[in-house]
C-alpha positions as CSV (number, residue, x, y, z in Angstrom):
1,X,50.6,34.4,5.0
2,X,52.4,37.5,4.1
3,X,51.2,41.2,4.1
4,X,50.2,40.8,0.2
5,X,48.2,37.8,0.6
6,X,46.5,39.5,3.9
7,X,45.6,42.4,1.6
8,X,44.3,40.2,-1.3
9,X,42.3,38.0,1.2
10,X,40.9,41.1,2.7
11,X,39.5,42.5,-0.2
12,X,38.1,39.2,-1.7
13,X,36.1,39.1,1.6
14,X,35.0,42.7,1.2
15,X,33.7,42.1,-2.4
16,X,31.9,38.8,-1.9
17,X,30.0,40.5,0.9
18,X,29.5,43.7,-1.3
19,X,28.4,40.9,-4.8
20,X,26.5,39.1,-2.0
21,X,24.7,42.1,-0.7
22,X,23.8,43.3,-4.4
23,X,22.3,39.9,-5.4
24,X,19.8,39.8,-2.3
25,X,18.7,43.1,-3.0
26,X,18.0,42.5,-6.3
27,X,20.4,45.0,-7.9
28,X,21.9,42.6,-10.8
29,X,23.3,44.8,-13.1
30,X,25.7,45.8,-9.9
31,X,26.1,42.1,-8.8
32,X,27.6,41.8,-12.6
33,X,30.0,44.3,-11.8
34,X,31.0,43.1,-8.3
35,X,31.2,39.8,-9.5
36,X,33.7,40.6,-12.4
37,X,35.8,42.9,-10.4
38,X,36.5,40.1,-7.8
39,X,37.1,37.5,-10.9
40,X,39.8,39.7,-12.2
41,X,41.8,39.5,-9.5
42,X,40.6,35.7,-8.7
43,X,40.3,34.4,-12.0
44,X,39.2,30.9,-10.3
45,X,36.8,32.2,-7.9
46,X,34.3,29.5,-8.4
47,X,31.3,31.0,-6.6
48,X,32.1,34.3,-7.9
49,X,31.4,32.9,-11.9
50,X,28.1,31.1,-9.9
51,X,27.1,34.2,-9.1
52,X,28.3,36.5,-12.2
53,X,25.5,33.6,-13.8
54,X,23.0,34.4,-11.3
55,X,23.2,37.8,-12.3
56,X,23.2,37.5,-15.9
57,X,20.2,35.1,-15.8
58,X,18.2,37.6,-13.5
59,X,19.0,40.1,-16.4
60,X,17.8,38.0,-19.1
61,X,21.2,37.9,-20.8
62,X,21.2,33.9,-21.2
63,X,24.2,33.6,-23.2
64,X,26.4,35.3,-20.5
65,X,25.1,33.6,-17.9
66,X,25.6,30.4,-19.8
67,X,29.4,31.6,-20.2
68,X,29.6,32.0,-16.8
69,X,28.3,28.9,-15.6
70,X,30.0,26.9,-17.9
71,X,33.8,28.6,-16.0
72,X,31.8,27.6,-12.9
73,X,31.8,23.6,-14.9
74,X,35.1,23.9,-16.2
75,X,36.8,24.9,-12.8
76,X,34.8,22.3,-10.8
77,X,32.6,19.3,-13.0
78,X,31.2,18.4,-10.0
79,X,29.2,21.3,-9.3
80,X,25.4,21.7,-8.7
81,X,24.4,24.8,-9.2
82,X,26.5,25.0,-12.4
83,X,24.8,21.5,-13.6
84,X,21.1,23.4,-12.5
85,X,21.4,26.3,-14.2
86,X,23.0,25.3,-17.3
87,X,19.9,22.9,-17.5
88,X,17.9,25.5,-17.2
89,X,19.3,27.7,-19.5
90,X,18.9,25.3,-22.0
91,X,14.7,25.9,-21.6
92,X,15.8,29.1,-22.0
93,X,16.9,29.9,-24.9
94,X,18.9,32.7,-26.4
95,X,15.9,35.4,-25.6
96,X,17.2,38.9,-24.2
97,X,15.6,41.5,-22.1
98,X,15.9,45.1,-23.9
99,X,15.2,46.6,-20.6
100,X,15.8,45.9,-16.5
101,X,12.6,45.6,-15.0
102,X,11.8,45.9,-11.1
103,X,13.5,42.8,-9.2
104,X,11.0,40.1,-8.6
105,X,12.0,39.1,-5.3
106,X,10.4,39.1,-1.7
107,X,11.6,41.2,0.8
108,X,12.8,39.1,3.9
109,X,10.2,40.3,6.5
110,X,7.7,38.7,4.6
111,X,9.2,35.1,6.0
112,X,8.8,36.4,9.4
113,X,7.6,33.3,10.8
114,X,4.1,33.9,12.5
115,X,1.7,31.5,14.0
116,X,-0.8,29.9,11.6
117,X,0.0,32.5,9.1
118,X,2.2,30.9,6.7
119,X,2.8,27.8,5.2
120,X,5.3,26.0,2.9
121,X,3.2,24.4,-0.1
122,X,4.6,21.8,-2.9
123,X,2.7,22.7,-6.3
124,X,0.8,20.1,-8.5
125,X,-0.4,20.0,-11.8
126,X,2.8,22.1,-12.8
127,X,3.3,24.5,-16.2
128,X,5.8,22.8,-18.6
129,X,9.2,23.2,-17.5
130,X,10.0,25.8,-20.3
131,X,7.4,28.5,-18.3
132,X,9.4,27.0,-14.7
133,X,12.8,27.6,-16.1
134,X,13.1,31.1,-15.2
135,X,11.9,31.1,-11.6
136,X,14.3,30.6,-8.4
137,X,14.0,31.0,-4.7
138,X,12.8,34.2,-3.7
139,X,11.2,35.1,-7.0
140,X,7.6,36.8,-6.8
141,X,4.7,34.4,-8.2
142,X,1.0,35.0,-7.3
143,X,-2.7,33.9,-6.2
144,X,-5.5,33.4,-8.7
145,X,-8.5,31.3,-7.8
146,X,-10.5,29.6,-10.1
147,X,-13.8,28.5,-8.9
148,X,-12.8,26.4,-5.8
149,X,-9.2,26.2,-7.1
150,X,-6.1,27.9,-5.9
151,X,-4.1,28.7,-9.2
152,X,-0.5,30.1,-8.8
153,X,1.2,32.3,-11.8
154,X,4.4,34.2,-12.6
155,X,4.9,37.6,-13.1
156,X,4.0,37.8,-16.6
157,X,0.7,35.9,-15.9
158,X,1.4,32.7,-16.8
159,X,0.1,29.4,-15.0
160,X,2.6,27.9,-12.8
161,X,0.3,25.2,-11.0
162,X,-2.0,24.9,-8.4
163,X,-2.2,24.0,-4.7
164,X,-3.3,21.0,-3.6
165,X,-7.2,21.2,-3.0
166,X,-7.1,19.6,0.6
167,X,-5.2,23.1,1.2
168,X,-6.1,25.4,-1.9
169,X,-9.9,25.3,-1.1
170,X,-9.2,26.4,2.7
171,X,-7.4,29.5,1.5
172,X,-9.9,30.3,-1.8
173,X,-12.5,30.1,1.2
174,X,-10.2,32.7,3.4
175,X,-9.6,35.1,0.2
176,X,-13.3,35.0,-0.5
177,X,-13.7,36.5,2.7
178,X,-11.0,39.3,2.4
179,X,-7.8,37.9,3.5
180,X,-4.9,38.3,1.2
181,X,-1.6,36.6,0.5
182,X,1.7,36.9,-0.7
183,X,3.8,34.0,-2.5
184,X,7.3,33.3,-3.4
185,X,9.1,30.3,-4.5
186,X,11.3,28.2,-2.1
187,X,12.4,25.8,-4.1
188,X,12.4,24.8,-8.0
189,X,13.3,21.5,-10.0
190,X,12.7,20.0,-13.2
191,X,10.1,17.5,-11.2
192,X,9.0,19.9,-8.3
193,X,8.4,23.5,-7.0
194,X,7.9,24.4,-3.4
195,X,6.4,27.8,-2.4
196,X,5.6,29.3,0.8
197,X,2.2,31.4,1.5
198,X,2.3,34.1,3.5
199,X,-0.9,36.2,4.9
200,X,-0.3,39.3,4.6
201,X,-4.1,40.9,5.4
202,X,-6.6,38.8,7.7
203,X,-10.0,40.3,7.2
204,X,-12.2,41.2,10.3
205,X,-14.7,38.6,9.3
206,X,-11.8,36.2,9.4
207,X,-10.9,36.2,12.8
208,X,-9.6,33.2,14.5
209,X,-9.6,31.1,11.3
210,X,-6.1,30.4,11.0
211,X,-4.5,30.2,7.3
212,X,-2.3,27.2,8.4
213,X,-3.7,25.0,11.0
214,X,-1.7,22.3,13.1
215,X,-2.4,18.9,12.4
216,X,-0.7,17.5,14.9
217,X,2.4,18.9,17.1
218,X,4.9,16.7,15.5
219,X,4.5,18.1,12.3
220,X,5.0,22.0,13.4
221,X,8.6,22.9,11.7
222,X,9.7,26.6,12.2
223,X,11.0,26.6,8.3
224,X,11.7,29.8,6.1
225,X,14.2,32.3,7.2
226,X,16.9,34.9,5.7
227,X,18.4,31.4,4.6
228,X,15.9,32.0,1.7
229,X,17.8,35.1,0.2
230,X,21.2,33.9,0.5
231,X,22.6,32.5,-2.6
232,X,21.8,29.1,-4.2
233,X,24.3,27.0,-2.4
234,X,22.7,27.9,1.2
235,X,19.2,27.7,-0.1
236,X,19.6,24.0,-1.7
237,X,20.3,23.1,2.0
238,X,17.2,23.9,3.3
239,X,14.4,22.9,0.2
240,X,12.1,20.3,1.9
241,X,11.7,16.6,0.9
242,X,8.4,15.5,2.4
243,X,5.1,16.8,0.5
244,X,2.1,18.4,1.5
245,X,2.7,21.4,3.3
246,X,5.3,22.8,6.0
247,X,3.2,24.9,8.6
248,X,5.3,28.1,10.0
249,X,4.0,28.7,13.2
250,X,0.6,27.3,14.2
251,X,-0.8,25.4,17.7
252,X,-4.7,25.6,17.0
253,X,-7.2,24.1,14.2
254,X,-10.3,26.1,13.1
255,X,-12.3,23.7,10.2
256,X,-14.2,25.7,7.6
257,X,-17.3,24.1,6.8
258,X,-17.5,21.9,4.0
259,X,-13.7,21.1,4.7
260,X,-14.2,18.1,7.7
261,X,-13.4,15.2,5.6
262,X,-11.0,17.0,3.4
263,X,-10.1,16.3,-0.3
264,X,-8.0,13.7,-1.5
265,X,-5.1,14.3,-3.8
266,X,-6.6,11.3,-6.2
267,X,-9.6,13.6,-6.2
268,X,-7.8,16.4,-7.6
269,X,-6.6,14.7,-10.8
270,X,-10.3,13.9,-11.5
271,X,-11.5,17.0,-11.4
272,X,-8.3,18.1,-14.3
């Protein structure tokens, strides 16, 4: 390799860390920057047009991100993310944001795996995929109950789905009683969408009533870690495949009342 190409390699390494960086803290309208300024000089930079459509799509500016992903599709046919998003623009639309509203993604150390405290759910009962389409991993949703249901919505307030009731009616008991909770997405299909809960409060009253209890040893995974931030192609890697719900943490089982024999899933759709 000569000097030249030691240079060039050099500073494409620098700028994917720098686009990288940008994207993770949620600062897109840099990352669109970044990401051209490294296309320019690597005009074939696959995951460099992957990401310049990231961007765009975190901005709202569909058509661009459409461009972009659609270099990503000409460059390499084969390519997930490309085939993902471009599916997803498609429920998008040709909307456009007028203006760059705070970044709706989690900080990191609210994965920080703790025992019983957090737990990777799979949704049910899901919002049409057109209200889905604009969610990815990391993206802020949040906790509504209704009655003895655990309802989860977007940003803008619109019903995304609901937790399972075996699980849901545990934490609507634990809210009642003061305990709050943060949620982000994980993981996001067409078919599917995987969240994790995280406690953030535990009320006084709630002592020793764990969020996330064991049921069994075999099935205690340490899941959800900065893998969750890092661009699409690292978190596809790690979006679970069985359902019910990944504990993060968690040795001990406390049973509310009313919740010994548990609710069936069959159950649930009887009560829609």
């Amino acid at each position: 390799m000569t000097y030249q190409e030691e240079r060039l390699a050099s500073l494409k390494r620098q700028r994917t860390k720098q686009a990288i960086d940008l994207a993770m803290q949620g600062r897109w309208r840099e990352a669109v920057a970044a990401n051209r300024a490294i296309l320019e000089d690597f005009h074939n930079d696959v995951e460099a047009w992957n990401r310049l459509g990231r961007a765009h799509m975190e901005l709202g500016e569909y058509q661009q991100s459409r461009e972009a992903y659609r270099r990503t599709a000409a460059l390499d046919p084969f390519n997930a993310i490309a085939r993902k998003n471009l599916q997803r623009l498609n429920y998008l639309g040709e909307a456009k944001v007028t203006a760059e509203g705070p970044a709706r993604k989690v900080e990191p150390h609210r994965f920080i795996e703790d025992i019983g405290k957090a737990g990777v759910v799979n949704l049910y009962h899901l919002a049409p995929t057109q209200v889905r389409a604009r969610l990815v991993a990391g993206d802020e949703l949040f906790l509504k109950t209704d009655g003895t249901r655990l309802v989860v919505e977007d940003d803008l307030g619109q019903y995304v789905g609901h937790v399972d009731p075996k699980h849901g009616q545990r934490l609507v008991k634990l809210m009642g009683g003061g305990n709050k909770y943060s949620v982000a997405v994980v993981g996001s299909t067409e078919e599917a969408m995987t969240v994790i809960i995280q406690e953030t409060y535990r009320d006084p009253s709630q002592i020793g009533k764990l969020s996330f209890p064991s049921k069994g040893a075999e099935e205690i995974k340490p899941y959800v870690d900065e893998k969750v931030f890092k661009m699409e192609s690292e978190i596809e890697k790690i979006l679970p495949e069985e359902s019910g719900y990944t504990i993060i943490g968690g040795d001990e089982i406390e049973v509310l009342p009313e919740e010994s024999t548990g609710i069936s899933d069959e159950s649930a759709s009887e009560e829609e």
